[in-house]
N, C-alpha and C positions, 0 to 999 in steps of 0.2 A: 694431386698433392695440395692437402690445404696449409694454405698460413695462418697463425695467427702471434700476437702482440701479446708478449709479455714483459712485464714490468717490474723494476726492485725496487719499490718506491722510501723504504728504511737507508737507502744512500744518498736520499734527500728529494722530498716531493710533497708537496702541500696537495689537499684536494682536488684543489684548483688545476692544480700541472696535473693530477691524472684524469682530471676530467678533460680537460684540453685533449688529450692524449687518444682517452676513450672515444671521443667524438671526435678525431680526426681518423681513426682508428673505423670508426663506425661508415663515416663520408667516403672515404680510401676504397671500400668495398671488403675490406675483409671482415673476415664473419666471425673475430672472437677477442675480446679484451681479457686478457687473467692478471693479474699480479700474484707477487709473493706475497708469505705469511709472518713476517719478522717484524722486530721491536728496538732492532737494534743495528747499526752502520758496521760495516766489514773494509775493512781496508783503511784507508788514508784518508777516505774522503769526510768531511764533516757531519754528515749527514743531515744538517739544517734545512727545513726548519724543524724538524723532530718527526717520530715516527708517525702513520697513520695506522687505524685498526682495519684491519682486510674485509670483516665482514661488514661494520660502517662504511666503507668506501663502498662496497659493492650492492647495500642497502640507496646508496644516495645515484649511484651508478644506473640501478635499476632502473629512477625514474625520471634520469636523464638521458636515457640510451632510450631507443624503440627495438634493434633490430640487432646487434651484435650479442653474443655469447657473455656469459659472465662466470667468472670462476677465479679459484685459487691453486697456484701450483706450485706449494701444496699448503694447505689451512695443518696446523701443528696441532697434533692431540695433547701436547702437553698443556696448551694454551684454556681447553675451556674443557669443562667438564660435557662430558657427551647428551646428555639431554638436554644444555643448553645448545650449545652448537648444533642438534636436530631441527630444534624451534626456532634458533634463528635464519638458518638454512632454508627452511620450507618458509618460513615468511620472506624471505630476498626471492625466493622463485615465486613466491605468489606478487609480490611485489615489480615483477620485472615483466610478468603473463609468462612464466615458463622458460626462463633462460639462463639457468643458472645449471653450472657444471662442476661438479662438488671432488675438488681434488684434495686429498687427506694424505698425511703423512704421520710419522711416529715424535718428528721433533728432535733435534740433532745439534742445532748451534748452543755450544755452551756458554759462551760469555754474556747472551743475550736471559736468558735463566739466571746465572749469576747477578746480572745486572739488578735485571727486577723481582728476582727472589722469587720464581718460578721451577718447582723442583724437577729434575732432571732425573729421573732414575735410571739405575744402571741398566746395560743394555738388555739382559734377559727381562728384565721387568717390564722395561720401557715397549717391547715388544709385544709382554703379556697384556698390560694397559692397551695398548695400540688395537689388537685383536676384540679386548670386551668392548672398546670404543664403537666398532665398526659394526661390531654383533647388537650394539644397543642403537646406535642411530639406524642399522636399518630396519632391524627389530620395530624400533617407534611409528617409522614412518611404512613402513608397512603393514601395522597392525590396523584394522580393519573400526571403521567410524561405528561409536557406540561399545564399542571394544577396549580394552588395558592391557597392558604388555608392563611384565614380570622380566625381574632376571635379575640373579643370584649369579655372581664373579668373586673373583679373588679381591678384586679393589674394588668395585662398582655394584650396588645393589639397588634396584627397583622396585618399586611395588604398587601395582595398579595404577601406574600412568598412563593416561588419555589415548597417548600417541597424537597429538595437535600439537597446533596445526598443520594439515598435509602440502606437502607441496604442488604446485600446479603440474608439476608432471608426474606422471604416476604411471607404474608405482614410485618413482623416486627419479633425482636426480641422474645423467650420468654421473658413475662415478668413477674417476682417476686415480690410480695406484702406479705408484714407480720408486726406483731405485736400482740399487743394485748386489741387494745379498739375495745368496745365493739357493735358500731353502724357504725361509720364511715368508720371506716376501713375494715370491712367486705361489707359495701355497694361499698367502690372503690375497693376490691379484685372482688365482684362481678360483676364489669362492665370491669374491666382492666385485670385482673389477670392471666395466667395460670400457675402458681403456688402461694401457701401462706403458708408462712416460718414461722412458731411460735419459735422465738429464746431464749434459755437459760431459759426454764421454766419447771415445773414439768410437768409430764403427762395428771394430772389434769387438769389442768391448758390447756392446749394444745390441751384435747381433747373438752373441752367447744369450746375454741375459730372455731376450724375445723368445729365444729358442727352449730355455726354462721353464718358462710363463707357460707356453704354448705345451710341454709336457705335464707341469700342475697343473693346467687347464682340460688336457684329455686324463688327467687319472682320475680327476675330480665331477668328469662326466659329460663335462663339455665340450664344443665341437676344436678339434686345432683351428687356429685361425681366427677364432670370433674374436678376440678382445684386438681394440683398436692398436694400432703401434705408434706410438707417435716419440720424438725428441725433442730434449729444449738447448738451442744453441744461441750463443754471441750474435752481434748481428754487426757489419760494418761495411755496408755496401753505396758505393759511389758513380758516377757519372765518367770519373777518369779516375788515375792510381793519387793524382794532387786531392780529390776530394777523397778519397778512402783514405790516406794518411791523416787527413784533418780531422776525420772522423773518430778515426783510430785514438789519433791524439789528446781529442776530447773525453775520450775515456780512460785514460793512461795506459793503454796499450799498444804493444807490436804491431804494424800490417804483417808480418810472417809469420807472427807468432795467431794472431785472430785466423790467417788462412790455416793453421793448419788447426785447432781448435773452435772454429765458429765458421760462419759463414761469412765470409770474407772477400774482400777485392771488388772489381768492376759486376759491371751485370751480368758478362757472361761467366764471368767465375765465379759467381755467386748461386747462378741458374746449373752449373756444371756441378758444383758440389752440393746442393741439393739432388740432382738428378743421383750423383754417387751411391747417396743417402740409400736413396728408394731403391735404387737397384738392388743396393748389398745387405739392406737390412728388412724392405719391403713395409716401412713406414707410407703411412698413408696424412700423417699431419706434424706439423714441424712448427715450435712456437720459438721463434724469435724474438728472444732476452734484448729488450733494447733499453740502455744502458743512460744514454745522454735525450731526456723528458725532454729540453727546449730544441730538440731538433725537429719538429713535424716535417721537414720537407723529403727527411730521412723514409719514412713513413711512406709518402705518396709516392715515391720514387720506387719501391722497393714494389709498390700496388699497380704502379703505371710502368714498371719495365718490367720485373722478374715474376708476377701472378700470373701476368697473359700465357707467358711460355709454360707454365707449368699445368696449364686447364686445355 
């Protein structure tokens, strides 16, 4: 089972605290730093000092990291138009020697579009878009050097672009697809996908959807099993149940409520509900949403008691 650190840095984080992060993250031993893709604070908290852009962070990331993983989970299509976000994409993996892990989603939070007057389309659209999205960045970056890559959609049209620059790995990024409906989204995990991320949902729940993916995945020609399985959970794990309350605390949440929603409690119940994971859903990597940026020790503790047991 791999770990890896994810991040909401739109509830409040300057550069600075995700590079902090990223490089204790990198030190710790674990092999992946992601953040979200958002513009905008959810809940109570203030979100100061204001938002950061995902793919700047992960551009600056690049060249202050040597060895951990870089990604978004998930970079919003509503957010950039798809041949920008190919070129910026393949330049952060050329920037970083090949370590960028390109997590794409359709774009869902509404207040944060309202905010900055970012259009939202309704949900068939929003889908439709999402699909030429995926069919044009990897269209681009697969298109062959000296070559231009065409493409005619309902919203997006091309015409004899370069396809540059490539990204260091090739043909392309991993790329991450997840969620949880029911037809759609397991048919583009099937065509695009190598991995799909079922995030912040029960087991149940998680293991239906895997088992979808894994049906789009054999109709569409591919082997069951290939695309990676992975979850994104809460994280609030302590030394004793006084540190896991404190921890809890800091984020405005339950210890009962984080146990049965996130990965929760002391080391071994923390190690125990991971193991749950894999048993019942046969995920192979599991990114821990860590919530409260000024904790590093949270970080090492989680690398130095619960990664040993799981390797």
């Amino acid at each position: 089972m791999e770990l890896r650190i994810f991040t909401e840095p739109q509830q409040g984080a300057s550069y600075d605290d995700l590079l902090r992060v990223a490089k204790t993250t990198e030190d710790a031993g674990f092999n992946a730093f992601f953040r979200s893709d958002h513009y905008l604070k959810m809940g109570s908290v203030s979100g100061l000092p204001g938002p950061t852009d995902a793919w700047i962070t992960l551009a600056g990331l690049a060249r202050e990291t040597s060895r951990i993983r870089l990604g978004t989970l998930v970079t919003a299509a509503t957010f950039r138009h798809p041949s920008v976000l190919a070129i910026s994409a393949a330049q952060v993996d050329q920037m970083s020697g090949g370590r960028v892990e390109f997590g794409f989603g359709s774009g869902w939070y509404v207040d944060e579009h309202t905010a900055y007057g970012i259009e939202l389309p309704p949900m068939r659209e929003l889908f439709d878009r999402y699909s030429e999205q995926l069919q044009i960045i990897t269209g681009l970056w697969d298109t062959s050097e000296g070559e231009t890559f065409d493409f005619e959609g309902k919203h997006y049209q091309l015409k004899e672009a370069p396809g540059l620059p490539k990204p260091a790995q090739r043909p392309r990024p991993p790329m991450i697809l997840g969620g949880t409906g029911k037809k759609r989204t397991p048919e583009l995990a099937a065509r695009y996908a190598d991995e799909f991320n079922v995030p912040f949902k029960d087991i149940e729940t998680a293991r239906a959807q895997y088992e979808r993916v894994d049906a789009a995945a054999e109709a569409a020609g591919r082997r069951r099993g290939e695309l990676i399985r992975s979850a994104a959970l809460v994280v609030a794990v302590g030394k004793d149940d006084a540190e896991v309350a404190r921890r809890a605390d800091a984020i405005g949440r339950e210890v009962d409520e984080l146990k049965t929603n996130g990965v929760a409690g002391t080391v071994s119940e923390a190690v125990d509900t991971i193991g749950r994971w894999r048993e019942s859903t046969g995920i192979t990597r599991l990114y821990l949403q860590v919530l409260d940026l000024s904790d590093l020790d949270h970080l090492e503790l989680i690398a130095s008691e619960i990664m040993p047991q799981l390797n």
